[in-house]
C-alpha positions as CSV (number, residue, x, y, z in Angstrom):
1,X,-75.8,-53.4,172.1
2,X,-79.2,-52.9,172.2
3,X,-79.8,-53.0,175.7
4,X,-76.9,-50.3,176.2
5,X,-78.6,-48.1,173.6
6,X,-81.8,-48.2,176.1
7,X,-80.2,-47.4,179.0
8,X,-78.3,-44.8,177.2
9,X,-81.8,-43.1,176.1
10,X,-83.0,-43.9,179.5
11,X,-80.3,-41.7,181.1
12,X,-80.8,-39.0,178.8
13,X,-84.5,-38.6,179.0
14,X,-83.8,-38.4,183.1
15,X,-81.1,-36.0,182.7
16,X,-83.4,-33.8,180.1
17,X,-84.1,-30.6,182.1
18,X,-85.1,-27.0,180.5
19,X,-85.8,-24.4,182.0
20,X,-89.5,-25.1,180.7
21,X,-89.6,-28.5,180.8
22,X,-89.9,-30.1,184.3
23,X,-88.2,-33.5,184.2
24,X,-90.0,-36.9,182.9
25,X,-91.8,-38.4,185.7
26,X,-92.4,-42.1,184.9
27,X,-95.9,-43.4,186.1
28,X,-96.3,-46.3,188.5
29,X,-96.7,-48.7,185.3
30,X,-94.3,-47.1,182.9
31,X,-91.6,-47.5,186.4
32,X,-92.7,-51.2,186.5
33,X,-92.6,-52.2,183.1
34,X,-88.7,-50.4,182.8
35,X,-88.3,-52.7,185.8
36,X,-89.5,-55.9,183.7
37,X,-87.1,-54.9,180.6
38,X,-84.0,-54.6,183.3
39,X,-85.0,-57.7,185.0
40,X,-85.5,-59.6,181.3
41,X,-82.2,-58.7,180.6
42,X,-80.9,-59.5,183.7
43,X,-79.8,-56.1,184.8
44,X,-80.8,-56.8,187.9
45,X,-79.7,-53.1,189.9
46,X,-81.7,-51.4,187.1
47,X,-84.5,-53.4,187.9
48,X,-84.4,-52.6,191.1
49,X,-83.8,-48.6,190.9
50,X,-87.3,-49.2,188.3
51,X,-89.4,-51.6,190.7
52,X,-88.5,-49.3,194.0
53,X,-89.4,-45.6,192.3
54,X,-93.1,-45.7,192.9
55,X,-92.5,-46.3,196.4
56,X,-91.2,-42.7,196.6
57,X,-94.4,-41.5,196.3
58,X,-96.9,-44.4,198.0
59,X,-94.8,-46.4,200.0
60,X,-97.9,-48.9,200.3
61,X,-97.4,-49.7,196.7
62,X,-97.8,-53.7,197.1
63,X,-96.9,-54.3,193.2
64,X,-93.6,-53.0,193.9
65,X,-93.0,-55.2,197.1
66,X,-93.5,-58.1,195.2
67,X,-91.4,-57.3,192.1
68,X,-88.6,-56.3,194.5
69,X,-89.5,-59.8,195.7
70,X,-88.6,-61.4,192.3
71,X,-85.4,-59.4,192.2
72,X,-84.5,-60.8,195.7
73,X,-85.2,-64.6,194.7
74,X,-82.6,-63.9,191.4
75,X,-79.9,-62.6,193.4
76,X,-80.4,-65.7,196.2
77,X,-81.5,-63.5,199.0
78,X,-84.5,-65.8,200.0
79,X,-84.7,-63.9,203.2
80,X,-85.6,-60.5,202.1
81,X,-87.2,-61.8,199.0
82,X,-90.2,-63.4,201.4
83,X,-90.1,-60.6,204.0
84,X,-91.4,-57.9,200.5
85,X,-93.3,-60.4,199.9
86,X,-95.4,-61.0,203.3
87,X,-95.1,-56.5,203.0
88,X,-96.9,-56.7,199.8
89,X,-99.7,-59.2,200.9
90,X,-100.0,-57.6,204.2
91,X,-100.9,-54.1,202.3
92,X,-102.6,-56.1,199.9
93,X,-104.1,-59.6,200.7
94,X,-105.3,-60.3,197.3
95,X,-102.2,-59.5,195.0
96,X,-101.9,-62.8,193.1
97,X,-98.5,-61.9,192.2
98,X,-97.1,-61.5,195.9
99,X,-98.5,-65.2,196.5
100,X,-96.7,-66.2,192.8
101,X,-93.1,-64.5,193.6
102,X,-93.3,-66.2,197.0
103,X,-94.1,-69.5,195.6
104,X,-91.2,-69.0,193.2
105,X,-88.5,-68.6,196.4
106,X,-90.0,-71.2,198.4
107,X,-89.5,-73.3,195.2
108,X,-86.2,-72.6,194.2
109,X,-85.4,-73.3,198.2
110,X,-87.0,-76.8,197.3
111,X,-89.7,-75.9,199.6
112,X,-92.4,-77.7,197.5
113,X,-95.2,-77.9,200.2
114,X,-94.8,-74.4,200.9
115,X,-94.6,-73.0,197.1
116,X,-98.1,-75.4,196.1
117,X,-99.7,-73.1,198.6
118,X,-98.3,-70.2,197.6
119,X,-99.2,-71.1,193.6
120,X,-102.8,-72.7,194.8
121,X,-103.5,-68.8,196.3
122,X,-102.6,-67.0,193.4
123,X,-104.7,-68.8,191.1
124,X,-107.7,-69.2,192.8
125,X,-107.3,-64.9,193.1
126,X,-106.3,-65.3,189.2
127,X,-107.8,-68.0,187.8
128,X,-106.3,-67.5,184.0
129,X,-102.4,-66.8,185.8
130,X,-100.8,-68.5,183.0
131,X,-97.1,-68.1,184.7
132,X,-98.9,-69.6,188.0
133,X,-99.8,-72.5,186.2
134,X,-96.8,-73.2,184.5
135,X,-94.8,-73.2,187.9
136,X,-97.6,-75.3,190.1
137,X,-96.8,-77.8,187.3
138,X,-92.9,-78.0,188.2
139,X,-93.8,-78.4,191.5
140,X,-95.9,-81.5,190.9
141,X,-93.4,-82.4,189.0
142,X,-91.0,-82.6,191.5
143,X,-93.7,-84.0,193.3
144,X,-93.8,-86.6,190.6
145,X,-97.8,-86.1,190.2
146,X,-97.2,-86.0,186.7
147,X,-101.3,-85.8,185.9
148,X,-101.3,-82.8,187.3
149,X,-98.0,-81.5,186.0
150,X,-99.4,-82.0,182.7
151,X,-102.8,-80.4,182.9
152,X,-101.3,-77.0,184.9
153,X,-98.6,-76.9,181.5
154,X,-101.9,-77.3,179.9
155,X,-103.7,-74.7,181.4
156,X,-100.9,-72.1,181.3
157,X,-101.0,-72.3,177.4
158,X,-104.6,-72.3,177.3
159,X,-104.2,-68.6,178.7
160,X,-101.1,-68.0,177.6
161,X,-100.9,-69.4,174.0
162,X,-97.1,-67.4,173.7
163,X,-95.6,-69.3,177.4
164,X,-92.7,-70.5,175.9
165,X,-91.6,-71.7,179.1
166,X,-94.9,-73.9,179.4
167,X,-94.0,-75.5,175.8
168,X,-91.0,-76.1,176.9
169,X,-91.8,-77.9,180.4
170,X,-94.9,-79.8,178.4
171,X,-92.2,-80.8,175.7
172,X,-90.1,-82.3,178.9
173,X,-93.0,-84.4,180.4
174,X,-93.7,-85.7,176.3
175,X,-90.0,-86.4,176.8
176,X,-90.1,-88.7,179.9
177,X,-93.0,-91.0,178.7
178,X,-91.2,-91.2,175.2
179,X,-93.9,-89.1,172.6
180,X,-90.7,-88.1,170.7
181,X,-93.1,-86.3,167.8
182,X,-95.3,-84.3,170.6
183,X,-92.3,-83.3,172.8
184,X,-89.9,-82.1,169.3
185,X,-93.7,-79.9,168.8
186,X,-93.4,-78.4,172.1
187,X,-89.8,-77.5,171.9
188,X,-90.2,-76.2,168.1
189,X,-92.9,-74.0,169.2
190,X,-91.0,-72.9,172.7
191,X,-87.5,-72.2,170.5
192,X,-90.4,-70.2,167.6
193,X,-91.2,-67.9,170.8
194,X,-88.2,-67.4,172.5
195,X,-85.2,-68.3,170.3
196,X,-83.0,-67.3,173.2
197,X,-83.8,-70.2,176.0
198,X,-80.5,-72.7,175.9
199,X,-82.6,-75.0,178.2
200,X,-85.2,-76.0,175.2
201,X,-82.1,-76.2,172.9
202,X,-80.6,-79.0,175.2
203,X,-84.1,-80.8,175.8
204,X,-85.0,-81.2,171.9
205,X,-81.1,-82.2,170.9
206,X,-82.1,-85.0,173.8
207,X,-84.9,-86.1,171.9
208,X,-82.9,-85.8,168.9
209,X,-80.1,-87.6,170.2
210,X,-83.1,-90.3,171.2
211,X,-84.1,-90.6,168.0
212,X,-80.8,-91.7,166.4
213,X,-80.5,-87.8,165.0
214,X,-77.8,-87.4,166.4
215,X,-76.8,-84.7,163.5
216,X,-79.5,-82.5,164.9
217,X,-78.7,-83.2,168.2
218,X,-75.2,-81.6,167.9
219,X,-76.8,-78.8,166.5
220,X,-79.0,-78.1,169.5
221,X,-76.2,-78.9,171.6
222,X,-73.7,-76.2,170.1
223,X,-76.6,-74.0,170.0
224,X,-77.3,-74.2,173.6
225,X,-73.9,-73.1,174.4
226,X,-73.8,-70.5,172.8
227,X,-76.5,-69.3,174.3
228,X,-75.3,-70.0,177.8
229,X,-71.6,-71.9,178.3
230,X,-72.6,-72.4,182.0
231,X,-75.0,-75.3,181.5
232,X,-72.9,-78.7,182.4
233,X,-75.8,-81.1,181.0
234,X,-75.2,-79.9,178.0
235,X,-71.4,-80.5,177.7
236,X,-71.9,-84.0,178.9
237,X,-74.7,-84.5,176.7
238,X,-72.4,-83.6,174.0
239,X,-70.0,-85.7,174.9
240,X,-72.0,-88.8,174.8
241,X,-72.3,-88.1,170.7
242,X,-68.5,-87.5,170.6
243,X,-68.2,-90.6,172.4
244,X,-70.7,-92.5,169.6
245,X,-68.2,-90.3,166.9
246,X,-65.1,-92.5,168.2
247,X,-63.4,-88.3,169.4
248,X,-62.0,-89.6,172.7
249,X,-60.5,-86.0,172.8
250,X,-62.9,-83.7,172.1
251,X,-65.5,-85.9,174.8
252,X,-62.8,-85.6,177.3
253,X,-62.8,-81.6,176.3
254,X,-66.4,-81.5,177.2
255,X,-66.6,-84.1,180.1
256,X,-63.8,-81.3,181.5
257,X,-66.3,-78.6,181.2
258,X,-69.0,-80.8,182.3
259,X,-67.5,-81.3,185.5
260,X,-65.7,-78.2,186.2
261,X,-69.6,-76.9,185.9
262,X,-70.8,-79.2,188.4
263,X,-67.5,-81.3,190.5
264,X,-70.3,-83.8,191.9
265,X,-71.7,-84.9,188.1
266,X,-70.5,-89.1,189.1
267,X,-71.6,-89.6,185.3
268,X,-69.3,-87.4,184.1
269,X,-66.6,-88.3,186.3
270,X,-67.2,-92.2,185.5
271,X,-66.9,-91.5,181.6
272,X,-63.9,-89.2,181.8
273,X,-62.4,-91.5,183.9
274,X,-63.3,-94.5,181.3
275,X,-61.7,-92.6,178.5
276,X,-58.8,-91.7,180.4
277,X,-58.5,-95.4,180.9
278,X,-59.0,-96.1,176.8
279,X,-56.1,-93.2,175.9
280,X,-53.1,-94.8,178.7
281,X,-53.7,-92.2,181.1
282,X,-54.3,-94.6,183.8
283,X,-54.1,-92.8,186.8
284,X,-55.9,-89.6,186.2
285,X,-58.8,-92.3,184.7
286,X,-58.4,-94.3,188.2
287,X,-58.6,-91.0,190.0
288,X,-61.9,-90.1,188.4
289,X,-63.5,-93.5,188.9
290,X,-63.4,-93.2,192.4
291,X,-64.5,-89.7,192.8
292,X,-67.3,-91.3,190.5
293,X,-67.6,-94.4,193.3
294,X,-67.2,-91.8,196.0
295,X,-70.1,-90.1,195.3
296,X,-72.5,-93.1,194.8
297,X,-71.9,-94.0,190.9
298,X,-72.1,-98.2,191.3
299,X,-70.3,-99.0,188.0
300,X,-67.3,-96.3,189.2
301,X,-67.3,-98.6,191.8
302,X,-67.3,-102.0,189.8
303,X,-64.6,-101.0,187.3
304,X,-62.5,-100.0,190.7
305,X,-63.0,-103.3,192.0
306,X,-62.0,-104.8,188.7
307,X,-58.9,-102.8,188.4
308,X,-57.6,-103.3,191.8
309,X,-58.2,-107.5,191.6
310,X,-56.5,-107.2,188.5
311,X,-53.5,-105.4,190.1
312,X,-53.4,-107.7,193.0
313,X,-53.1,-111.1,190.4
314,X,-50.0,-109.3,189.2
């Protein structure tokens, strides 16, 4: 509601025009920062009608090259997304953000190599880029250089105290090496800053759920979806405690979701397919398990094995 309210103002203040008054003209910033609203909410075509008006009147604006950039990388077009961004840093070789965006498209393109570059350029022309930091540490997290991961989360909330996204990925790394209390700080102060992220939801009900609180865990887990339905790891997750809970239907309800989310999850498959097995439905369980054993899950493939000796001694 809110965001139609803005673009309703938005519309009206552009379609104000008196025979006094000459219509408002937005600034290069106040175009940009429109841009950043559209693009927070994911109104992506406002975002880009925002980040493309200064180019009306300078069309060497580099700053709007590279946020047409970030547009381009949300909607999956990689291609034009690194062609604005070479524009932008050809018009202006020292725009830490053109090097940023571009690091962000050759990440999500699992480029790693290429986006560490990218992310080394823009800090060392920004050495206090908080958002820079944050994403140089995912990629050495993918690089599994988790030193470094940690001290570039580090580093992003040392300049950006408020980088919700940077408590959230430090909260992760906690996570992995099992500091329950530091990660569950992390993800209290990410969710404090941006109560909206179903990502930090899911990763503190898994520490929860860790923790034997599985109570709070369920919580989370609701919470995240209803905040985004789309995220399969959270269905399955929930699952798991519906599982411990003895509710063979309402896992199988969420192991559906799970997998209709993401057909290649062999985890999901293998404890639908388990479950299926435990409530007589024998052949939609059978026909899970091997899509689970077909995709590489070893104890789909066991239990297979199992069943089909056992059919053969009969």
């Amino acid at each position: 509601m809110k965001h139609n309210t803005f673009l309703l103002l938005i519309t009206f203040l552009l379609s104000c025009n008196s025979q006094d008054e000459k219509p408002h003209q937005f600034t290069k910033a106040e175009a940009l920062n429109l841009g950043d609203i559209s693009f927070k909410s994911k109104d992506y075509d406002s975002a880009l009608y925002y980040y493309s008006m200064p180019l009306k009147e300078d069309s060497n604006y580099a700053e709007s090259y590279a946020k047409i950039a970030r547009v381009n990388s949300m909607l999956k077009d990689s291609f034009s997304g690194i062609m604005n961004c070479n524009k932008a840093l050809l018009i202006n070789p020292k725009l830490a953000m053109g090097y940023h965006y571009r690091g962000l498209i050759y990440y999500d393109g699992h480029n790693y190599k290429k986006a560490l570059i990218n992310y080394d350029q823009a800090i060392s022309l920004n050495s206090s880029y908080a958002d820079a930091y944050n994403n140089r540490g995912l990629v050495y997290k993918e690089m599994k250089d988790y030193t470094r991961a940690m001290k570039d989360f580090n580093a992003a909330i040392k300049f950006d105290p408020n980088h919700s996204s940077a408590y959230c990925n430090r909260g992760i790394e906690y996570k992995r090496v099992k500091k329950f209390i530091e990660s569950l700080k992390d993800f209290d102060k990410s969710i404090e800053i941006d109560p909206t992220d179903a990502t930090c939801y899911c990763n503190r009900g898994n520490v929860y759920h860790k923790m034997g609180k599985t109570a709070e865990a369920l919580q989370d887990y609701n919470r995240a979806i209803e905040l985004d339905n789309q995220l399969g790891d959270v269905y399955y997750n929930r699952s798991l405690i519906k599982i411990q809970a003895d509710d063979k239907s309402g896992a199988v309800e969420d192991l559906d979701k799970a997998i209709k989310l993401n057909s290649k999850d062999d985890f999901a498959l293998f404890n639908r397919g388990v479950l299926k097995l435990k409530i007589d439905k024998i052949s939609e369980g059978y026909d899970d398990l091997k899509l689970a054993a077909q995709i590489g899950n070893i104890e789909a493939k066991k239990v297979i094995e199992e069943m089909n000796s056992i059919n053969q001694q009969q």
